[in-house]
C-alpha positions as CSV (number, residue, x, y, z in Angstrom):
1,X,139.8,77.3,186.3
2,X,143.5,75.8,186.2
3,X,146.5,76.9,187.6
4,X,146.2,80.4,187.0
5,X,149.9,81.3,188.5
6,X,151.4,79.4,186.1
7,X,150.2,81.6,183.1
8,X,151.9,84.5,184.9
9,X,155.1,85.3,183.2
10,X,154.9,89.3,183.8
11,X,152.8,91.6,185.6
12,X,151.2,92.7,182.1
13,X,149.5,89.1,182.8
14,X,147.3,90.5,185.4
15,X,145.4,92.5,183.2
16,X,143.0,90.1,181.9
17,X,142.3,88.5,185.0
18,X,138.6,89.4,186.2
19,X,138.3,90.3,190.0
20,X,137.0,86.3,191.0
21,X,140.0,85.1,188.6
22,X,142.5,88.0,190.9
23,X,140.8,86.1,194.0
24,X,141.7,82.6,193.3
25,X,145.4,83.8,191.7
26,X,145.7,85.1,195.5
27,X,145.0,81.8,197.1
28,X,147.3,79.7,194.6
29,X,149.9,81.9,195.8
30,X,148.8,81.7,199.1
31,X,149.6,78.0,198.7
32,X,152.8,78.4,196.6
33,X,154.2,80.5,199.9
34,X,153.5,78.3,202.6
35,X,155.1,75.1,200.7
36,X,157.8,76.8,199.8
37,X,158.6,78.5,203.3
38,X,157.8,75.0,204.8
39,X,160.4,73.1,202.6
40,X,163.6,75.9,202.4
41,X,162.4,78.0,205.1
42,X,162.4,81.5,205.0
43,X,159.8,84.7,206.1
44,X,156.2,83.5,206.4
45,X,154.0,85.5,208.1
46,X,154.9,88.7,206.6
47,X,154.3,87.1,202.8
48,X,151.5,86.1,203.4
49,X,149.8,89.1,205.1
50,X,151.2,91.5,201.7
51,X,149.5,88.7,198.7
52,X,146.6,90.8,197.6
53,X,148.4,94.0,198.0
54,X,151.0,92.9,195.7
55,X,149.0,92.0,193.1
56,X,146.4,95.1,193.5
57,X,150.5,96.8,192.8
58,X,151.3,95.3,189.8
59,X,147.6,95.0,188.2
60,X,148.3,99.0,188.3
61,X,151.7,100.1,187.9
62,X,153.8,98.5,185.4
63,X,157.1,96.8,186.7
64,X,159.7,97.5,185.6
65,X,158.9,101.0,183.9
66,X,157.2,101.8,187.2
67,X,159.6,101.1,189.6
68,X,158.0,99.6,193.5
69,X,160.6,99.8,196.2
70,X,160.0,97.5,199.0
71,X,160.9,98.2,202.7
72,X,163.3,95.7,204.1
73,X,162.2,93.4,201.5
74,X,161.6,89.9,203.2
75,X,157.9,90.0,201.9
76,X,158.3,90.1,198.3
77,X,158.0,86.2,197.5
78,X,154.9,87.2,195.9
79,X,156.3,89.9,194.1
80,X,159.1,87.8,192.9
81,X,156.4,84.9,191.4
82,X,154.5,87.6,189.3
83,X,157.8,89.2,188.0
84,X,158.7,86.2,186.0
85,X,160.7,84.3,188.7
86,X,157.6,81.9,189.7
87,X,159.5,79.1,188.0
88,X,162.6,79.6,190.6
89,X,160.6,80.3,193.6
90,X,161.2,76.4,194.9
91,X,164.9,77.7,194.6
92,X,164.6,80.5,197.6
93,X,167.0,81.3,199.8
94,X,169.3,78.1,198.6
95,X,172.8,78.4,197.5
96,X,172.6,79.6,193.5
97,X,168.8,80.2,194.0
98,X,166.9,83.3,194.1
99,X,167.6,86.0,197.2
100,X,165.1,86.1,200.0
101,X,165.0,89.8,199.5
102,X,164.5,92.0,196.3
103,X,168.1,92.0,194.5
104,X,169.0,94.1,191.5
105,X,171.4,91.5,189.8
106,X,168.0,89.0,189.7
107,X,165.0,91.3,188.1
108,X,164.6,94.6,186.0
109,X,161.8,94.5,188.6
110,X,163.5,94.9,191.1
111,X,165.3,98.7,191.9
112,X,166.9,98.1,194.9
113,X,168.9,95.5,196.8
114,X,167.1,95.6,200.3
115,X,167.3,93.8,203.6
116,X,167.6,96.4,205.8
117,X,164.4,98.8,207.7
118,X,163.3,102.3,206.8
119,X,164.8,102.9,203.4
120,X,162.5,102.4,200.8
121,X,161.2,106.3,201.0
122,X,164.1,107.9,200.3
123,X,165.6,105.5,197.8
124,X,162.2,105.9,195.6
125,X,162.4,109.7,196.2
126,X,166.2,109.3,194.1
127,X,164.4,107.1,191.9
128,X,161.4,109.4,190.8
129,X,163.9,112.5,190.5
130,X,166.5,110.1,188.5
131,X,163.1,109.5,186.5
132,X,162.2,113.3,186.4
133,X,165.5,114.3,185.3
134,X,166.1,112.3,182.5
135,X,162.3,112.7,181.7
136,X,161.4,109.1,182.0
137,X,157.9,107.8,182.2
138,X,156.4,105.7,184.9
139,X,155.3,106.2,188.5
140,X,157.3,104.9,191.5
141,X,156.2,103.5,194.8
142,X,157.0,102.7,198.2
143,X,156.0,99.6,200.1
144,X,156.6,100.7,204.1
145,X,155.3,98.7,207.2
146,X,154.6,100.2,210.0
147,X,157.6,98.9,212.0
148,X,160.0,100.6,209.7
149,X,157.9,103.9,210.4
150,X,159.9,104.2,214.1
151,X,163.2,104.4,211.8
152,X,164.4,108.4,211.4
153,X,165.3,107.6,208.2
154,X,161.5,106.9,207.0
155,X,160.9,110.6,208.0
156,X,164.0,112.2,206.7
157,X,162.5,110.9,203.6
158,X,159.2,111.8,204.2
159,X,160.0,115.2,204.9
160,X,162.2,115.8,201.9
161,X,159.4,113.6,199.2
162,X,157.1,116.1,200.5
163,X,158.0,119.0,198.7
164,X,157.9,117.5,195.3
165,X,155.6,118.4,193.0
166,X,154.8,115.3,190.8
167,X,153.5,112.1,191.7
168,X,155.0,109.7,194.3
169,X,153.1,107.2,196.4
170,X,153.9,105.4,200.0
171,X,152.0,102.6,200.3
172,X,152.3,102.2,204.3
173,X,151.9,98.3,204.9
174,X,150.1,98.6,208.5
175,X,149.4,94.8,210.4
176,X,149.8,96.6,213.9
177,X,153.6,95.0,214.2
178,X,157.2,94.6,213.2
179,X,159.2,91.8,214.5
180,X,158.8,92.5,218.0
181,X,155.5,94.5,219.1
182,X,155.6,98.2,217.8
183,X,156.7,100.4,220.4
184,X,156.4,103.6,221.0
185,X,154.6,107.3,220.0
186,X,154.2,106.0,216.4
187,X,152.5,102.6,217.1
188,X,150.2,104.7,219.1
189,X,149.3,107.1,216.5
190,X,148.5,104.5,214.0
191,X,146.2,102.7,215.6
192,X,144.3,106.1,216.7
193,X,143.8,106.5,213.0
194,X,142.5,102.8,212.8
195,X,139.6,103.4,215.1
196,X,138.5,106.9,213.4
197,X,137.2,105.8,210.1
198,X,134.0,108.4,210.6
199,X,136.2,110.8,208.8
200,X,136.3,108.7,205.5
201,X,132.4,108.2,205.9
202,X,131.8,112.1,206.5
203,X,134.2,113.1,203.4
204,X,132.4,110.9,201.3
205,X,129.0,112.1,202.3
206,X,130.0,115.7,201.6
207,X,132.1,114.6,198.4
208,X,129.1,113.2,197.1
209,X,126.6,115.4,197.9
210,X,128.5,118.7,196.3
211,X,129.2,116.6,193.0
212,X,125.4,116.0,192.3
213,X,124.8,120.0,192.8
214,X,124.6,121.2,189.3
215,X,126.9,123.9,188.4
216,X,128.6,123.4,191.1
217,X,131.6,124.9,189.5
218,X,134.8,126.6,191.1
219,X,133.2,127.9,193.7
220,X,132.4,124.7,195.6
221,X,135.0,123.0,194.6
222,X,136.9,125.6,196.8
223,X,134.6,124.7,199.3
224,X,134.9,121.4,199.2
225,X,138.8,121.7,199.2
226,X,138.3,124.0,202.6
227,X,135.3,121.6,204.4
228,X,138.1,118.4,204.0
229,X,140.7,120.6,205.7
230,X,138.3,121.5,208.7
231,X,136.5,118.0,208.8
232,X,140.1,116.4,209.1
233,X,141.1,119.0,211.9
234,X,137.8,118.5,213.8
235,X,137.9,115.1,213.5
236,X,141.5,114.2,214.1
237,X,143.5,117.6,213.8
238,X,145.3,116.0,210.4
239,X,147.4,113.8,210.2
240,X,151.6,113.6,210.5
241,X,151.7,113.3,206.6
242,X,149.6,115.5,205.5
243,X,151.7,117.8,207.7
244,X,155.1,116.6,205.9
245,X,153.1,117.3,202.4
246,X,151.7,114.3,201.6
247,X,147.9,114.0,200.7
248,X,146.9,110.6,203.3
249,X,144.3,108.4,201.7
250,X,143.0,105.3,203.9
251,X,142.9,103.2,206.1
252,X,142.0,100.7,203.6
253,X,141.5,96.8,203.7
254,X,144.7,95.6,202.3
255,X,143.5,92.5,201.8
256,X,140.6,93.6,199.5
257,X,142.2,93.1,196.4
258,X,139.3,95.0,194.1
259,X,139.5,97.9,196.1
260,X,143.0,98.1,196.4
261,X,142.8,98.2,192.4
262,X,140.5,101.1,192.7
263,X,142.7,103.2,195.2
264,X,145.4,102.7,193.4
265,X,144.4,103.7,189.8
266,X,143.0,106.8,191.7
267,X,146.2,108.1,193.2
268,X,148.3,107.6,189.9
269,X,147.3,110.2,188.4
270,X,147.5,112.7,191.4
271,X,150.7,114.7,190.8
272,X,151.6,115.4,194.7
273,X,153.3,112.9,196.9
274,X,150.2,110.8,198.3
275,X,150.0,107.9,201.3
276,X,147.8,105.2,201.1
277,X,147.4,103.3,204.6
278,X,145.9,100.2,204.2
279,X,145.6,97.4,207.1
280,X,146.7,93.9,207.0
281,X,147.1,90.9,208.8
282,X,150.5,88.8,209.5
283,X,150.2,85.2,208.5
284,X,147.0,85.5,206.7
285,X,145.2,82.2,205.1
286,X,147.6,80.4,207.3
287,X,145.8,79.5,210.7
288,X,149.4,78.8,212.2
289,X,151.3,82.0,211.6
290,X,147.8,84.3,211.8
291,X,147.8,82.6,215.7
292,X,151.6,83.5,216.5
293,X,153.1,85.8,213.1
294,X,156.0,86.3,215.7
295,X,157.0,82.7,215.7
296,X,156.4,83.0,211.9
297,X,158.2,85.8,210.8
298,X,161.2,84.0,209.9
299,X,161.2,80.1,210.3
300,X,163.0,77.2,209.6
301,X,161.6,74.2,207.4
302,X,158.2,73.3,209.4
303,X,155.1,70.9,209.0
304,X,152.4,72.5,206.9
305,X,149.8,70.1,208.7
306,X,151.1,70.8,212.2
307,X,153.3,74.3,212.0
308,X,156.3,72.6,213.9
309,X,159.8,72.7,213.1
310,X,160.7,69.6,210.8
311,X,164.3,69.8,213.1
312,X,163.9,70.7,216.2
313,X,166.8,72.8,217.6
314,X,168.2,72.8,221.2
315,X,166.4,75.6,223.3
316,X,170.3,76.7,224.0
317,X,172.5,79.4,221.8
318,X,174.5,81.8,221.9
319,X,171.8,84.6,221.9
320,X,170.3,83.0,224.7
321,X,173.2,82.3,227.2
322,X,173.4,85.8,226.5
323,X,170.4,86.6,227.6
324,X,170.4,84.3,231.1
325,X,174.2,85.8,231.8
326,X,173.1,89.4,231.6
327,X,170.0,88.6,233.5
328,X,172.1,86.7,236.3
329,X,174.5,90.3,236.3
330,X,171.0,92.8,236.6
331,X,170.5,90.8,239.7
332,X,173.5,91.8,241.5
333,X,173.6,95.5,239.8
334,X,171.0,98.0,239.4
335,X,172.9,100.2,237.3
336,X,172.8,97.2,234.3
337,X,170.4,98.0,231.9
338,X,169.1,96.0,228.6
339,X,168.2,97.9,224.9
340,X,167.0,96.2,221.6
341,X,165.8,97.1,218.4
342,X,162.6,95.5,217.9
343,X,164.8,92.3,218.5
344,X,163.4,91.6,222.4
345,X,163.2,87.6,221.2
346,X,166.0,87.2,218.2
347,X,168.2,88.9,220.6
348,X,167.3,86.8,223.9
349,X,166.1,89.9,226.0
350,X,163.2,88.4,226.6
351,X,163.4,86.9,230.3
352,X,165.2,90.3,230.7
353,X,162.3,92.2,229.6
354,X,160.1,89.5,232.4
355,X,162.6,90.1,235.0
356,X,163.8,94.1,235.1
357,X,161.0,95.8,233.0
358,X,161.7,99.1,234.2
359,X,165.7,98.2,233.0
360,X,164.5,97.4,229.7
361,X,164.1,99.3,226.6
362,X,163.1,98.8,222.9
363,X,163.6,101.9,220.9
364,X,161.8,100.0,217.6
365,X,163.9,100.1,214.5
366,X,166.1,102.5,215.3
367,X,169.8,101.8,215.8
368,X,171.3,105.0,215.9
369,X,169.0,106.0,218.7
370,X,169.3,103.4,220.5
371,X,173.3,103.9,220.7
372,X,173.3,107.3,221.5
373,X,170.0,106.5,224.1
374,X,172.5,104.0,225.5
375,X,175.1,106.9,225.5
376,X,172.8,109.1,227.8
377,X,172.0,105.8,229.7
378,X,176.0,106.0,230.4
379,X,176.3,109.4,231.2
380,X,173.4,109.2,233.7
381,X,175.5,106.4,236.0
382,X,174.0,103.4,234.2
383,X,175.3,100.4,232.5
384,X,173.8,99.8,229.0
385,X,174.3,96.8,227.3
386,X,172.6,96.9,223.7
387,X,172.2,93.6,222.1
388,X,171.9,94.0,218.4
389,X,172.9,92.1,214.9
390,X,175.9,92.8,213.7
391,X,174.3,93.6,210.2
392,X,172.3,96.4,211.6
393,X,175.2,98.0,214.3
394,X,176.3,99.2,210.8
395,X,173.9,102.1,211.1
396,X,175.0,103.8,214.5
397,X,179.0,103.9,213.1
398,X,178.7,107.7,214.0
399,X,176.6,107.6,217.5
400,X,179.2,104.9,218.4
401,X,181.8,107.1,217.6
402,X,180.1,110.9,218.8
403,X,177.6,109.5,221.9
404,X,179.7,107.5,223.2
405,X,183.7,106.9,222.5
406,X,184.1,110.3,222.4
407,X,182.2,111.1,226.0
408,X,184.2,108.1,227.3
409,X,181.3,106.8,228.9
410,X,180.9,102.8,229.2
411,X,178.3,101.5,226.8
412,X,178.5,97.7,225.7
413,X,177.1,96.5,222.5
414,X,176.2,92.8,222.6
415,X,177.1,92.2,218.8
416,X,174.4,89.0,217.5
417,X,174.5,87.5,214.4
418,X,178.7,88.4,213.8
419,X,180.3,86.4,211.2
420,X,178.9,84.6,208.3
421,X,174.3,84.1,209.3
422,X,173.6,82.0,205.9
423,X,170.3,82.2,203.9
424,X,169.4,85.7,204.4
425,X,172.4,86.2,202.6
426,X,174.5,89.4,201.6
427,X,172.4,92.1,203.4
428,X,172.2,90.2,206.8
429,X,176.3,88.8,207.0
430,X,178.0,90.1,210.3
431,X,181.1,90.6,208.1
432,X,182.2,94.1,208.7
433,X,181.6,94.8,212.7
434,X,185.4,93.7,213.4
435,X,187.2,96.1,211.0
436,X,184.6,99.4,211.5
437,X,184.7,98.7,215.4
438,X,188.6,98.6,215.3
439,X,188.5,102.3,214.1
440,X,186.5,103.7,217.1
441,X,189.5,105.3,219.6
442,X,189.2,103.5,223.1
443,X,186.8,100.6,221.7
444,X,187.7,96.6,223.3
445,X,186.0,93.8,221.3
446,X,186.0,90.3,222.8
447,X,184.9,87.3,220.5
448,X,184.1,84.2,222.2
449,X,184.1,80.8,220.8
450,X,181.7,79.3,223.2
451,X,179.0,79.6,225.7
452,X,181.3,79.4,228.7
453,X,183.3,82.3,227.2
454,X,180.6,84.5,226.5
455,X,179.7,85.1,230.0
456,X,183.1,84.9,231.5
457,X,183.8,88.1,228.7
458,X,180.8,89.7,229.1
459,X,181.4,90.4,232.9
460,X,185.1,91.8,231.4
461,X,183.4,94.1,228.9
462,X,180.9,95.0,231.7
463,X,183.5,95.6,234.7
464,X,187.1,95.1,233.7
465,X,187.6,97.2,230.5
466,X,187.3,101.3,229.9
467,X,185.2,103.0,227.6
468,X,183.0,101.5,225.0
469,X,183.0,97.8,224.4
470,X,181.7,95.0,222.3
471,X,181.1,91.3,222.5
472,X,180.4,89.7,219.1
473,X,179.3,85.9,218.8
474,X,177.9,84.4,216.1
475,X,174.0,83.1,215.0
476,X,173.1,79.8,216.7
477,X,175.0,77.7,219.2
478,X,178.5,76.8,219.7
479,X,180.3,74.7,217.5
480,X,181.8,71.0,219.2
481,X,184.9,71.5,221.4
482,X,187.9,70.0,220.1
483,X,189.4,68.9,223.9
484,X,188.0,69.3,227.0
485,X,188.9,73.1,228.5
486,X,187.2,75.9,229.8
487,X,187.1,79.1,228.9
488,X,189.7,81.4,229.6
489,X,189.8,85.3,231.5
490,X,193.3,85.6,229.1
491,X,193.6,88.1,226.2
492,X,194.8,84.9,223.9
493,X,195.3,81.3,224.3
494,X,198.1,79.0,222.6
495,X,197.3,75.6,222.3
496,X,199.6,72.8,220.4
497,X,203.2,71.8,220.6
498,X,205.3,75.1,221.5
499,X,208.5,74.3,219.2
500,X,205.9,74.3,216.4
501,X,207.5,76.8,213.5
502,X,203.5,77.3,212.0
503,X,200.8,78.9,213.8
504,X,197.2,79.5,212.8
505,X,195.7,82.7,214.2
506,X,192.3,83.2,214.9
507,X,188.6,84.0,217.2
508,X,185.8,83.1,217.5
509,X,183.5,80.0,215.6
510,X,186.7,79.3,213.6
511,X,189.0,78.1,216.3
512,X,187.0,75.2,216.0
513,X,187.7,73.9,213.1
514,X,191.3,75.8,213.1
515,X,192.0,72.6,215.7
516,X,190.8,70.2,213.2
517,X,192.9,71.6,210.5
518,X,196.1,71.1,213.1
519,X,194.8,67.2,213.6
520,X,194.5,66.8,209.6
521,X,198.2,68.5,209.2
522,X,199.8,66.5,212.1
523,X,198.8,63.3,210.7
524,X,200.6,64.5,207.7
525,X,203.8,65.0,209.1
526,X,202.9,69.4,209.7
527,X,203.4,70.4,213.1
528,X,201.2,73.2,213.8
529,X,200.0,75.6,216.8
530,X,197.0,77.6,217.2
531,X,196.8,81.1,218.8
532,X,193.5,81.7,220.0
533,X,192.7,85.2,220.3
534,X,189.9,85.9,223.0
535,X,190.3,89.9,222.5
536,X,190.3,90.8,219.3
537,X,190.4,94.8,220.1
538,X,193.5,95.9,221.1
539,X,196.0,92.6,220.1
540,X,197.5,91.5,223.4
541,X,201.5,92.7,222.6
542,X,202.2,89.1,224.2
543,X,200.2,87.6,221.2
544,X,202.0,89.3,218.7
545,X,205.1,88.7,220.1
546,X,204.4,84.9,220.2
547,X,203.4,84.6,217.0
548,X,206.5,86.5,215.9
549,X,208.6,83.2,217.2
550,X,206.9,81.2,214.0
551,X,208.3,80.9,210.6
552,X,205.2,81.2,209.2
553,X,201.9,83.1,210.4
554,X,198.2,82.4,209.0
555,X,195.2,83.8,209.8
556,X,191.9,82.9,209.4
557,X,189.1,85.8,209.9
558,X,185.4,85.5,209.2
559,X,185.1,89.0,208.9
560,X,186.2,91.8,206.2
561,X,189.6,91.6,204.9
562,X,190.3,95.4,204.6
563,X,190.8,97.0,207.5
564,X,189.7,93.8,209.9
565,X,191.9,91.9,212.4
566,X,194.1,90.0,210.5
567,X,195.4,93.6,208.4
568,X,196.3,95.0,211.8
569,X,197.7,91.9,213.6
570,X,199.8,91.6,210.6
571,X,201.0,95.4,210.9
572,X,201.8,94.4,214.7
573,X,204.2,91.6,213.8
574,X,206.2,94.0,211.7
575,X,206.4,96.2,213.9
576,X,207.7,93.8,216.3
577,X,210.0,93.0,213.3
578,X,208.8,89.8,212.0
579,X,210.6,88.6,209.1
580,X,208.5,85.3,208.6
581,X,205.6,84.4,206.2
582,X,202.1,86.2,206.7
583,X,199.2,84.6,204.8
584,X,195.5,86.4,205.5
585,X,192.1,84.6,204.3
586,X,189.5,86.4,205.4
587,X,186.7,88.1,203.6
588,X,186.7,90.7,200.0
589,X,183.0,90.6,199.1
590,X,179.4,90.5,199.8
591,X,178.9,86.6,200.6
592,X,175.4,85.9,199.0
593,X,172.7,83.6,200.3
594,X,173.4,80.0,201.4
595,X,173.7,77.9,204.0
596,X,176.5,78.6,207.0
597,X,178.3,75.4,206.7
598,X,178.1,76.1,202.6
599,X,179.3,79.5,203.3
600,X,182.0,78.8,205.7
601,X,183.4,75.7,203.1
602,X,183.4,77.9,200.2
603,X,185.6,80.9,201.9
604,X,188.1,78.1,203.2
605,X,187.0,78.3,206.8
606,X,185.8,74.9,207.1
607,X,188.7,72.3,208.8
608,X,190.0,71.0,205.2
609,X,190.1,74.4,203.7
610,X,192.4,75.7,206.0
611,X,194.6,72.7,206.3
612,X,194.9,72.9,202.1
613,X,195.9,76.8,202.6
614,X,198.7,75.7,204.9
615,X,200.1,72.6,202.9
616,X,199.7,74.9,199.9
617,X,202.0,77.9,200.6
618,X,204.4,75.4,203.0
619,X,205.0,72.9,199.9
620,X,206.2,76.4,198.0
């Protein structure tokens, strides 16, 4: 038969495919997913679960004139290879190569930049109205997993796609998990549809039945219209969509691809919103990821023959010190209590979870209810610590603000993933928690630089500062020490000599190589100190005042230039009447998809980057 994927250059290709030929397309990219995952890493089990359903997708709707928005977007690999990118797909997630996620600057095909949960429904609701407004052909679609159904967003969008009156399709991606086990009413719900599929046998009985009635006519098509309506309320008293307008069709076998194909052309000509629920299964064709899709959702560069890690990593990071510390704290105090996002494992709750089940909560994908959840975990008595990535703490700005600052309860938010995170690229960088966190009135961030400090500052944010708090530390473990110390209780540190008329600010992973960058200028004749800030929210006055004794003053920030920590520490030193040299590198843009060391490098972070800033503007 040949390579078949290799004669895809569009989705128009899949046209002349027969269903046997649509099979063994699915199993070459089957194949093409796994070595590709295995060698550059990347999401695995959740590609490989969506590979028929994509292709029953663009055997029916035409990309780009119909427009398919994806949820989240980390299982569109196969969507990317039959959009005319399967000549790049060796190049995912690598520096220059193609995005992980779906990404408007790569493909007509695809409509959205995504990385985030829960959007897709109201984004393709703009979409079909942009569409019906300018009177533009072509249907548009939805791709939701269940996981992203426990996101308010999903039914703000629901609700609102509901009224329309044309044709718009959800496809709802169901395989009975998100990252973390489904939680909560929704989960539940789902799977009560699952095991009621005597409704779909019934319909069809009656459906068939009335159309072989000759002259049948009006009449019992009325009928027929009223005996769905009771069967579904007799048999399971309708369902949530059909409630929010949306006719529900399913649940189907999403791996099926023939049927799939028949659904679909079915429901594209239906002007009403419609829901098609169809059921599949993480990690499929892969024995590995089907056993554990949790250890498979995102992975590192692994052995197709065995499924293990080609590098194996030290069991120890940042998320998991974390983790222990807090555990360690819940011993002594009742009052501590742990919340995640459907992040229990990338977050390091998991002993937690063991140990204080009753403490523990996982609201599902929903940040902004799990801040203001923590806020009435506040205003009860309790502690709250909510460990989440920095990327997705964007989305509770205004709970973090209303729920909490304003009650001036103490919440903390354990603040993963902060900085720079690598190949997941733009959508996933921690770069802007530093300069939106410094907005909220009353709010203390510490950013440790290693394991030692993380739980020495974590007991501060817990039990030494007021109000709301946060504790940001990066993805993965500490970097090397540059001397032997240990971690310091002190707003700021100042290491180097103290008659030393240059000083390089910084926090966090940076002070790292901030000390190598004052080795590599000493040996060149550049005497420079370091000021370490521990506390990043409020500045220490003392810091600002020492750094006000230099001639010159540069900071280093992995984080957002406008508004972030640099921009106010410089407004502190003029205040304090500084009339030296300021120089800021820090972030102005979305960083795209690359390796951390890569990134870093490339935004003059690494050691010899900021050594060639200083020896730059001091040669001036």
């Amino acid at each position: 038969m040949g390579n078949l994927l290799d004669t895809i250059r569009s989705p128009s290709d899949l046209g002349a495919l027969t269903p046997e030929q649509l099979d063994a397309l699915c199993a070459e990219i089957r194949a093409q997913i796994i070595r590709t995952v295995s060698t550059n890493g990347g999401h695995l089990a959740s590609n490989l679960g969506v590979v028929e359903l994509t292709v029953a997708l663009h055997r029916v709707f035409h990309s780009p004139e119909d427009r398919i928005v994806w949820d989240v977007g980390h299982q569109t690999y196969t969507h990317k290879m039959l959009t005319g990118r399967q000549d790049r797909i060796g190049t995912i997630r690598t520096r220059g190569g193609l995005s992980g996620f779906p990404n408007r600057r790569e493909s007509p095909c695809d409509p959205l930049t995504s990385g985030h949960s829960s959007t897709s429904i109201s984004s393709a609701l703009g979409i079909s109205k942009a569409k019906e407004l300018k009177g533009e052909p072509g249907s548009v679609v939805a791709v939701i997993g269940d996981g992203a159904l426990t996101g308010g967003l999903a039914y703000e969008g629901l609700n609102n796609a509901g009224r329309l009156r044309r044709n718009f399709i959800v496809v709802l991606n169901d395989n009975k998990m998100s990252i973390s086990r489904n939680v909560g009413s929704m989960a539940r719900y789902l799977a009560s549809i699952r095991t009621k599929p005597s409704y779909f046998r019934i319909k069809g009985n009656i459906e068939n039945v009335l159309d072989h009635i000759p002259g049948a006519g009006k009449p019992l098509h009325r009928a027929l219209t009223k005996s769905k309506s009771v069967l579904k309320q007799i048999l399971y008293n309708s369902t949530i969509f059909e409630d929010m307008g949306f006719y529900y069709y399913g649940p189907f076998d999403g791996h099926d691809t023939e049927k799939l194909i028949e659904v679909f052309t079915n429901v594209k000509t239906i002007r009403h919103p419609v829901l098609i629920h169809v059921l599949t299964r993480k990690g499929k064709g892969y024995p590995f990821a089907e056993a554990n899709p949790k250890a498979f959702h995102g992975i590192s560069s692994f052995d197709i023959g065995t499924g293990k890690p080609v590098k194996f990593k030290s069991g120890e990071s940042f998320s998991s010190v974390f983790g222990e510390r807090l555990c360690a704290l819940a011993a002594e105090d009742e009052r501590i209590c742990a919340i995640t996002a459907a992040m229990q494992e990338g977050t390091g709750l998991s002993k937690f979870a063991e140990r204080f089940p009753n403490r523990f909560f996982d609201t599902g994908i929903a940040e902004e209810h799990a801040v203001t959840f923590a806020g009435g975990l506040a205003c009860g008595g309790m502690l709250p610590v909510f460990a989440v990535y920095s990327s997705f703490l964007q989305r509770g700005y205004d709970q973090m603000i209303h729920d909490i600052a304003l009650q001036g309860t103490k919440v903390v938010l354990a603040v993963d993933r902060a900085g720079i995170v690598g190949e997941d690229g733009e959508t996933h960088q921690g770069i802007f928690d530093a300069a939106y966190l410094g907005t909220i009135p009353g709010m203390t961030v510490y950013s440790p630089s290693y394991y030692d400090e993380l739980q020495i500052v974590l007991y501060q944010a817990l039990y030494e500062s007021k109000g709301i708090a946060a504790v940001r530390y990066p993805r993965g473990g500490q970097l090397f020490r540059p001397f032997d110390f240990h971690g310091s209780r002190k707003a700021f540190d100042l290491y180097g000599p103290d008659e030393a008329k240059i000083v390089l600010v910084t926090y966090g992973r940076l002070f790292s190589n901030a000390c190598l960058a004052c080795l590599a200028l000493s040996r060149q004749g550049i005497r420079a100190r370091i000021l370490k800030l521990n506390r990043i929210i409020p500045a220490d006055p003392d810091a600002v005042r020492n750094a006000a004794k230099a001639d010159w003053v540069f900071f280093f920030e992995e984080g957002f230039a406008r508004g972030g920590v640099g921009e106010r520490f410089a407004f502190l030193l003029q205040a304090a009447g500084y009339r030296g040299r300021f120089e800021l590198r820090a972030i102005n843009g979305f960083v795209p998809h690359q390796t951390m060391p890569q990134a870093l490098d490339s935004l003059g972070f690494g050691a010899e980057g900021m050594a060639a800033k200083v020896r730059s503007e001091c040669s001036r």
